[in-house]
C-alpha positions in Angstrom: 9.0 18.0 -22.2 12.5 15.9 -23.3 15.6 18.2 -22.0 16.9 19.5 -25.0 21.0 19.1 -24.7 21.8 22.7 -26.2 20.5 25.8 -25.3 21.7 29.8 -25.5 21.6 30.2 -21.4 19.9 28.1 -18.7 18.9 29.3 -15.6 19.0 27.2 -12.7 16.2 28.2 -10.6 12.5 28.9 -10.8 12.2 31.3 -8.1 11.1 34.8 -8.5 14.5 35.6 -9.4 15.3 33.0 -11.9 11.5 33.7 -13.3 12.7 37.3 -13.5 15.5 36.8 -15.6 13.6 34.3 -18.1 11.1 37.1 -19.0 14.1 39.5 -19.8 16.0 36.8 -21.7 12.7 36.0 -23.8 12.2 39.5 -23.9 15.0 40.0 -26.0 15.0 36.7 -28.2 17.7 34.9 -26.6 17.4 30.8 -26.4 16.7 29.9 -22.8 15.5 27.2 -20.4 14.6 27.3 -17.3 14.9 24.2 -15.1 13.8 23.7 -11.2 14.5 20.8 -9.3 11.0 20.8 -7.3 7.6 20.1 -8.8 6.6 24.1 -9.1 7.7 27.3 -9.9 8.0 30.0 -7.1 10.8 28.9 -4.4 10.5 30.4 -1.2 7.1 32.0 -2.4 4.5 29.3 -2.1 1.4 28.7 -1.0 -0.5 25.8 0.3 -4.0 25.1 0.4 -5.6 22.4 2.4 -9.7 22.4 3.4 -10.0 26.5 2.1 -7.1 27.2 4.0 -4.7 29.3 2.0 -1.1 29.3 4.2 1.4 31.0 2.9 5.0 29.2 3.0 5.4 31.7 5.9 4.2 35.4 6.4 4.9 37.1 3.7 3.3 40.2 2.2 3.8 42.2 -1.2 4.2 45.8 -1.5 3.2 48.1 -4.2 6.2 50.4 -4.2 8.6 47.7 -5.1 9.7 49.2 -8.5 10.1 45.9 -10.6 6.7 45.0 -9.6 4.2 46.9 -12.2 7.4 45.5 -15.2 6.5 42.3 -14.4 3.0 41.7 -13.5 -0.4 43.3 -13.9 -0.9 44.2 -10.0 -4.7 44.8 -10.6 -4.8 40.9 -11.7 -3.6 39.7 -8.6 -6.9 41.1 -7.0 -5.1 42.4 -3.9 -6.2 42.1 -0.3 -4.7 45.1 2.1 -3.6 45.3 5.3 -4.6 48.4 7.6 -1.4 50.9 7.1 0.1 50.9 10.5 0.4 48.4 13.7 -1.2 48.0 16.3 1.3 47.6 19.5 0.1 45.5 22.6 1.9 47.2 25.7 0.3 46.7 29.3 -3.2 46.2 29.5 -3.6 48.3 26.2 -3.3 48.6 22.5 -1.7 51.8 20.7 -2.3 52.3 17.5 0.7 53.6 15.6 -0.5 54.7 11.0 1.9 55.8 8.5 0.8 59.1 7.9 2.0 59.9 4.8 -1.0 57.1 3.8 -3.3 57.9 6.7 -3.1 61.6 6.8 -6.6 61.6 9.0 -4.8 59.5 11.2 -2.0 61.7 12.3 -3.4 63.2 15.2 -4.2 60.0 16.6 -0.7 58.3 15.8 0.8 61.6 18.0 -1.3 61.6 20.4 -1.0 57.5 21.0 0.8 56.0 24.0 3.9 55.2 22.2 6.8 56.8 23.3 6.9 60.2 23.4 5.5 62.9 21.4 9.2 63.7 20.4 10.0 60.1 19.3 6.8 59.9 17.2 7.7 63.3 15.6 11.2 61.8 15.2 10.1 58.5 13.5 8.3 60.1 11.2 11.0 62.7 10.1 13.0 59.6 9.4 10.3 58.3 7.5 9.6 60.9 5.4 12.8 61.5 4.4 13.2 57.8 2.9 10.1 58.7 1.3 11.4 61.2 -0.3 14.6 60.8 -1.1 15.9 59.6 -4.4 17.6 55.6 -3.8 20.8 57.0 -5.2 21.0 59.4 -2.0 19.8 57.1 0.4 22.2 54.6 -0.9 25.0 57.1 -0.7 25.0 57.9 3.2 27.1 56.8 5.4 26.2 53.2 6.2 25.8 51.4 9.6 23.6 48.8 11.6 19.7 49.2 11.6 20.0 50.0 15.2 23.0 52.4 15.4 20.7 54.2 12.3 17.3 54.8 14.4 19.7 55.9 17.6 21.2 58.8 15.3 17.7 59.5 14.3 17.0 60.6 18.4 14.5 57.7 19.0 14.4 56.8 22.7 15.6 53.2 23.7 11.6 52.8 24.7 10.3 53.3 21.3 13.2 51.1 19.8 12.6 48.7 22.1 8.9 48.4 22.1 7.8 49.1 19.0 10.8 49.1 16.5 12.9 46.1 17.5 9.9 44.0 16.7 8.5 45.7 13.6 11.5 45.1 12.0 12.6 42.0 13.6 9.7 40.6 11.5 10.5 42.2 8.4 14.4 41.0 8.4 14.3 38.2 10.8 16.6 39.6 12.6 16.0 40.4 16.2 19.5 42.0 16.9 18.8 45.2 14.6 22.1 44.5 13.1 20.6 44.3 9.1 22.5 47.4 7.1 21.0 50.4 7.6 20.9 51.1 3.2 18.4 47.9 3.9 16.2 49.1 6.6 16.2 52.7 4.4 15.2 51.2 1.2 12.2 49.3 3.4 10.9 51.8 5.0 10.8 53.9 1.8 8.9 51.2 0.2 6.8 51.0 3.5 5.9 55.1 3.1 5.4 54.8 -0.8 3.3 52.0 -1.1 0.5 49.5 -0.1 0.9 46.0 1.7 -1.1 43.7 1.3 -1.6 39.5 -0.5 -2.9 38.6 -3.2 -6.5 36.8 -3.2 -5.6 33.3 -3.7 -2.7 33.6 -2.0 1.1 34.6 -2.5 1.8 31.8 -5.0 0.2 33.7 -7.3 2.9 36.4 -7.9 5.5 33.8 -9.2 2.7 32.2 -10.9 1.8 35.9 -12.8 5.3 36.3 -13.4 5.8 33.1 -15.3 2.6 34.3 -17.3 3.7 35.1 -20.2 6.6 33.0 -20.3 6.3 29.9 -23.2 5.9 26.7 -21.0 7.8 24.2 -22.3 11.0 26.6 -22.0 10.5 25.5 -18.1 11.8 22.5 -16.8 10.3 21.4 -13.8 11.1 18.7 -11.7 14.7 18.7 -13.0 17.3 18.6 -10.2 20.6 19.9 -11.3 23.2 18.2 -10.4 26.3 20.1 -10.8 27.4 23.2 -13.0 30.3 24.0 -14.9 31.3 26.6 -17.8 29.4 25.3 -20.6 27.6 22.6 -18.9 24.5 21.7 -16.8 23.9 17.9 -15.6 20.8 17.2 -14.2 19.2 14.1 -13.7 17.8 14.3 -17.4 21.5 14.3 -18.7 23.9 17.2 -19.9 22.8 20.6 -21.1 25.4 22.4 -23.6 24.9 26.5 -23.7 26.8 29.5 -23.5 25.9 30.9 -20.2 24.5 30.0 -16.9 22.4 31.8 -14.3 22.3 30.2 -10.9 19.3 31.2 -9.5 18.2 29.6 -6.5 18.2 30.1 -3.0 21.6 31.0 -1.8 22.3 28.2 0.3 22.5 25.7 -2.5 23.6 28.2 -4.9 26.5 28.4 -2.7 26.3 24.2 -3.2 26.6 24.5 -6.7 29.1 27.5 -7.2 31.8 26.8 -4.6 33.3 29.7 -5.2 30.4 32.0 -3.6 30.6 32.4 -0.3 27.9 30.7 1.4 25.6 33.9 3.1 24.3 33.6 6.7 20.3 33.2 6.6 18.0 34.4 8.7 15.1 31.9 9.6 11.4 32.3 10.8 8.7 30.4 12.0 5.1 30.7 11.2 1.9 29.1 13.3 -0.7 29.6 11.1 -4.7 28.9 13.3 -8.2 28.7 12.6 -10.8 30.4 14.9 -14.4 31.3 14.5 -14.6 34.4 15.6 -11.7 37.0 14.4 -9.9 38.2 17.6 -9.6 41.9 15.8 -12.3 43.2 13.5 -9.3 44.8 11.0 -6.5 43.7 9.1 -3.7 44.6 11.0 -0.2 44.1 12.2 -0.2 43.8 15.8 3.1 43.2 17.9 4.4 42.7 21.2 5.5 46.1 22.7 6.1 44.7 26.4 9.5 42.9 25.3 8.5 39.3 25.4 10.5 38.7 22.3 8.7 35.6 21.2 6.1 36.9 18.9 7.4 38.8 16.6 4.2 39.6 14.7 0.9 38.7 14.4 -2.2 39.8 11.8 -5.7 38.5 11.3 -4.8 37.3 7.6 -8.5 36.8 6.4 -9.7 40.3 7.4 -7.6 41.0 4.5 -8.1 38.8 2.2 -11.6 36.2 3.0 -10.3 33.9 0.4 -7.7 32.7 2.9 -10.4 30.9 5.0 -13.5 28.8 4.8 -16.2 31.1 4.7 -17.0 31.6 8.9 -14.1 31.3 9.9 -10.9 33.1 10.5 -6.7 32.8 9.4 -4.7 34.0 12.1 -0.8 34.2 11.6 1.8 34.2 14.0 5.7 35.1 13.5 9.1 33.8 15.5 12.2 34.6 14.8 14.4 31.7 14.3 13.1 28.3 13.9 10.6 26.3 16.0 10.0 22.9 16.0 6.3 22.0 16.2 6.1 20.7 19.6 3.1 20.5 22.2 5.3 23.3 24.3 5.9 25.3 21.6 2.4 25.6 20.4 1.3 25.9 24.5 3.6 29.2 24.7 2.2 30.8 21.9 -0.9 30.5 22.8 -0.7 32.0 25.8 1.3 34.6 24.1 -1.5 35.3 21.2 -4.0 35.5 24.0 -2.1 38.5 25.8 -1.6 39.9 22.4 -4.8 40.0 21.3 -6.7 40.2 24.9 -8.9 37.4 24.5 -9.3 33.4 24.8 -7.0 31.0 22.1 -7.9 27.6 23.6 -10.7 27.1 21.2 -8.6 28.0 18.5 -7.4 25.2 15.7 -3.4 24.3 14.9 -3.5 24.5 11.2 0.1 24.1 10.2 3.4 25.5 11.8 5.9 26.5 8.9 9.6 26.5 9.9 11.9 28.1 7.3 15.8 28.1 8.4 16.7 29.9 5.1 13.8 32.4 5.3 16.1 35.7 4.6 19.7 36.1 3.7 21.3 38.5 6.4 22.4 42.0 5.3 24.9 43.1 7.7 27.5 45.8 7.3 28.9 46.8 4.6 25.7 46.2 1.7 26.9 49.8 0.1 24.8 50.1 -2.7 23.4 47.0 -2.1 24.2 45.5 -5.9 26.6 42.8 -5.5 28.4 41.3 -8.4 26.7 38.8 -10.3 29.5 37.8 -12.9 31.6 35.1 -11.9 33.7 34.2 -15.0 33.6 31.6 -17.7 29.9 32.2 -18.4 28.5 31.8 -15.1 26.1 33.9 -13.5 23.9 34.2 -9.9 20.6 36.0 -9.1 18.4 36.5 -6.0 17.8 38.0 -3.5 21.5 37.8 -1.6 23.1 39.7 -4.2 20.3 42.9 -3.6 18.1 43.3 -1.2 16.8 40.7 1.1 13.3 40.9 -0.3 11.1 40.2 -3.0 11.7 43.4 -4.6 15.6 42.0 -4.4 14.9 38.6 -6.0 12.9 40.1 -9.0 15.2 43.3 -9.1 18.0 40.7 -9.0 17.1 38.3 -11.6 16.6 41.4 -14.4 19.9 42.5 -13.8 21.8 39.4 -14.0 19.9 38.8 -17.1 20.9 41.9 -18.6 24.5 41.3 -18.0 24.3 37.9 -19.3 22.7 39.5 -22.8 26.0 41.9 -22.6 28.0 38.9 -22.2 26.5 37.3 -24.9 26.2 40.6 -27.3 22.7 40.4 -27.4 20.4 43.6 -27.3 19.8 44.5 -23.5 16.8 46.2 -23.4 15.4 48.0 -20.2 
């Protein structure tokens, strides 16, 4: 479509955040245009296929309890895939198999009886657990806030379970190996983690932007428009100037710090995934399994196509692998973790086929100390706005969750109706 040169609000952005805000904004009958510099929708939720292989732009998974979910899509329609609640933990010579019981309740005596830390710390974890089940955001938000680590110390764990088990469940989920993400963050995950299912959808993780941007009227989205520079009033991209009355920066944080100079520039987290092919599944489930014998190089690995066949060409198996940090595809690199997946999952990975290794630098924005109530202010002055995920949560419940908001204080702004 031609840019048009004057518009109500333009979002700059077209990742789940900036996709987020458009549906409120259209929602309520306010003038908008979306544009995105690259050639899709979706930002750091993509997907690439390549010879029926689906590879996520890294390992990422949706969950069901994310509360903005079900206003925005049709979850049913994404035809989920599940993973086994749970991990499996490689320690020794053995795997220990560790289920959330508030979604495996058959499993409990199992999970206590695993070998796990002890009895006390399993009875401990899943104290802590329930209670961010069960306890209303507003509360959990509310207590006293410090590091992830300092938080499952105070809840009695032993520095074996932490260390085993803990340190590299969650060193997964925030990219973050030194447990120093806020503990409102980790309480709001593991809440979500109790609550709901996790799991992909069919044809891959693309399609949740994809199913956000649904319902949206295409040619209000500007793809393939780099902007250029902001100011109150004005968007330049290459197509030329864009006049409106508000503007909601909405992509990733590091170049929304580029374009907004004065936002402070958040440190990110990054993550590498080695995605393989195999012909025989190493596990028979779909599964988290990590490294509980402290090797600290894997921090997660999961039989993707167990979950979800469509990820592989029929015979053959999808099998993910998670660092923390970034890796450069190299013949060492790719040696190590081998051998590595091989002691994970107890059998041979020589026969197994590269596919891609995905290195993301900007994978998660850290969340240290303070996050509070983890809403951070999204109204800069003179009309200018920012969504995503570094101003909630680091997740995709923050990006979605962050992109409504900002659009609902942009309608304020603007005196528009505001809706829910």
């Amino acid at each position: 479509m031609s840019q048009p040169v004057e518009v109500d609000v333009v979002i700059v952005g077209g990742g789940l955040a900036g996709l987020s805000a458009a549906r409120r904004l259209d929602r309520a009958g306010v003038e908008w245009l979306l544009v995105e510099g690259a050639d899709r929708i979706g930002g750091r939720v993509a997907t690439d296929v390549h010879d029926g292989w689906r590879m996520d732009r890294g390992f990422q998974t949706l969950n069901t309890a994310y509360p903005r979910l079900p206003a925005l899509v049709d979850i049913d329609a994404l035809e989920m895939r599940y993973l086994t609640s749970g991990v499996l933990v490689r320690r020794g010579g053995s795997l220990h198999r560790l289920e959330n019981p508030l979604r495996e309740p058959l499993t409990t005596p199992q999970t206590l009886l695993s070998g796990i830390g002890s009895l006390a710390d399993r009875l401990k974890f899943a104290a802590l657990v329930t209670r961010c089940a069960t306890t209303t955001p507003q509360r959990l938000l509310s207590a006293p806030e410090t590091t992830t680590q300092e938080m499952l110390r105070k809840a009695g764990l032993s520095h074996r379970i932490i260390e085993e088990v803990l340190r590299p469940f969650f060193s997964g989920v925030f990219a973050d190996r030194s447990l120093d993400t806020s503990s409102h963050v980790t309480a709001m995950v593991l809440r979500s983690f109790a609550r709901g299912r996790i799991g992909v959808p069919a044809l891959g993780m693309a399609a949740l932007p994809a199913a956000v941007a649904g319902p949206l009227p295409f040619p209000q989205l500007l793809i393939g428009a780099r902007t250029l520079s902001i100011g109150p009033g004005m968007v330049v991209t290459e197509g030329g100037e864009i006049r409106c009355r508000a503007i909601i920066v909405a992509t990733d944080p590091v170049h929304a710090a580029e374009l907004l100079p004065q936002l402070p520039a958040p440190d990110m987290h990054g993550l590498t995934t080695f995605y393989f092919g195999a012909d025989h599944a190493p596990l028979d489930e779909p599964i988290l399994l990590i490294d509980g014998d402290r090797r600290e190089i894997i921090a997660n690995t999961v039989v993707i196509s167990n979950a979800a066949p469509e990820y592989a060409p029929s015979g053959r198996s999808l099998i993910a692998a998670t660092v923390v940090g970034i890796s450069a595809p190299s013949s060492a690199s790719e040696a190590v973790i081998r051998v590595e997946l091989a002691r994970m999952y107890g059998t041979p990975t020589d026969d197994w086929e590269l596919l891609n290794v995905i290195s993301l630098p900007n994978a998660l924005p850290a969340a240290r100390v303070p996050q509070a109530a983890l809403r951070k202010p999204v109204a800069l002055g003179d009309g200018l706005f920012v969504a995503g995920d570094h101003r909630d949560s680091p997740s995709i419940q923050g990006a979605m969750a962050g992109g409504w908001r900002t659009a609902g204080e942009v309608l304020a702004s603007l005196g528009a109706r505001v809706g829910v």
